[in-house]
C-alpha positions as CSV (number, residue, x, y, z in Angstrom):
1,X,94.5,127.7,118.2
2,X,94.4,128.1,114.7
3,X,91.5,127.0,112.0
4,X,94.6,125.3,110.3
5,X,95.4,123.1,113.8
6,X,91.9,122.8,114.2
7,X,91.1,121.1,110.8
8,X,94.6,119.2,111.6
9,X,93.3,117.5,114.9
10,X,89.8,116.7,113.6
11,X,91.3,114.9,110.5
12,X,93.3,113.3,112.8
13,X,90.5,112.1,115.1
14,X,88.5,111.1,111.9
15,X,91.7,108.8,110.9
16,X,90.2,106.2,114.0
17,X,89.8,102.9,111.4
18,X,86.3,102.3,113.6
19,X,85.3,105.6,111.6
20,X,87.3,105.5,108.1
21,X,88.1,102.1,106.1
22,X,89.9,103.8,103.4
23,X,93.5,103.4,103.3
24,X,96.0,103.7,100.3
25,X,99.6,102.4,100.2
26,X,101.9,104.8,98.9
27,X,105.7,104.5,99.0
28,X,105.6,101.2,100.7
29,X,103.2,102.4,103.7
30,X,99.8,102.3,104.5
31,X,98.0,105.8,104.9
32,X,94.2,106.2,106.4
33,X,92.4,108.6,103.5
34,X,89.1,109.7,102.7
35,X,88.2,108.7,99.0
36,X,85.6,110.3,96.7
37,X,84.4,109.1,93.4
38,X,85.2,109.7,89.8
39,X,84.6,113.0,88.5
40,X,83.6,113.3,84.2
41,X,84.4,115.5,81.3
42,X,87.3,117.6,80.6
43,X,89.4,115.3,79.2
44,X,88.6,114.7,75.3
45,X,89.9,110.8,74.5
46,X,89.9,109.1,71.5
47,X,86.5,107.3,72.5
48,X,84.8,110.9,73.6
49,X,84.7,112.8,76.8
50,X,86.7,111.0,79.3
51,X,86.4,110.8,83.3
52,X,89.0,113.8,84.6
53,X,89.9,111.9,87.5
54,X,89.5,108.1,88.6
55,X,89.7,108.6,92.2
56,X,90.6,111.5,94.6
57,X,92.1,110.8,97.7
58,X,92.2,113.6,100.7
59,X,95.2,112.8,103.1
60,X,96.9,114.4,106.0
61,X,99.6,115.9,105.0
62,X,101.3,115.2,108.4
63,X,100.9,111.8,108.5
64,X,103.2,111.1,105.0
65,X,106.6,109.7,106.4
66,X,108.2,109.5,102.9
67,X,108.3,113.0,102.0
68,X,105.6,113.8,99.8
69,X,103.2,112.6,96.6
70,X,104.3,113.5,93.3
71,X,103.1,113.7,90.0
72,X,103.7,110.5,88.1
73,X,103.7,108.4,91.0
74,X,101.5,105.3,91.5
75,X,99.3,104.4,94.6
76,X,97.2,101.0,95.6
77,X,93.4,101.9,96.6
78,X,91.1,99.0,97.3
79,X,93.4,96.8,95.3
80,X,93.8,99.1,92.5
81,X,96.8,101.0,91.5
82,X,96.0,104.4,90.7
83,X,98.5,107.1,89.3
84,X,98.8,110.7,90.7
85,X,97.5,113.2,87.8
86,X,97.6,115.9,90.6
87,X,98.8,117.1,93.9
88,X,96.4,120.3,95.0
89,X,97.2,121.8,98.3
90,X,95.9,125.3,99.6
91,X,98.6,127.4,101.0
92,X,99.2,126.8,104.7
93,X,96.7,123.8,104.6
94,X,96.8,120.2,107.0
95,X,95.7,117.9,104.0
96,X,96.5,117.1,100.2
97,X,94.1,116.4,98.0
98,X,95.7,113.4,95.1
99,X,93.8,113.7,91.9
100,X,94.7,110.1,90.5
101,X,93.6,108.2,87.1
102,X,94.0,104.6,86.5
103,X,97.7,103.5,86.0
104,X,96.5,101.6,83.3
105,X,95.5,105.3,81.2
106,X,97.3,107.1,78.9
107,X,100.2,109.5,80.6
């Protein structure tokens, strides 16, 4: 079996919600996700250095039944919406990884 399938099932496994509480809604559906905090700097605002990213969000890329997260698009996080800044994905990977900012920022 590959690395790839590997890292595939044991996200899978780790989507049990007795072991992960995060979810997001995107496109109407409810996704299990891991969640990691804000990151800061990078981004000069009219106030100073501003955070780069509100929330990232790692997700199983198999799992999406809507095609996939784009750019611009909006998601709902512990009753937050939250816009995607960024989809990263390594070639030939299981997951994506959502680099989101408040949807009340500045596109």
């Amino acid at each position: 079996m590959a690395f790839t399938d590997e890292f595939a099932e044991a996200l899978a496994e780790l989507e049990d919600p007795d072991l992960v509480a995060a979810t997001i809604t995107w496109a109407g559906t409810d996704y299990p996700c891991f969640a990691s905090q804000a990151t800061k700097g990078g981004r000069l605002e009219s106030y100073g250095w501003g955070v780069d990213e509100d929330l990232v969000i790692i997700i199983r890329g198999a799992q999406l039944q809507s095609g996939s997260p784009e750019r611009g698009e909006t998601l709902i996080f512990k009753g937050g919406t939250y816009r995607i800044d960024r989809v990263l994905t390594a070639p030939r990977s299981c997951f994506l990884r959502l680099a989101c900012v408040n949807a009340s920022r500045g596109a």
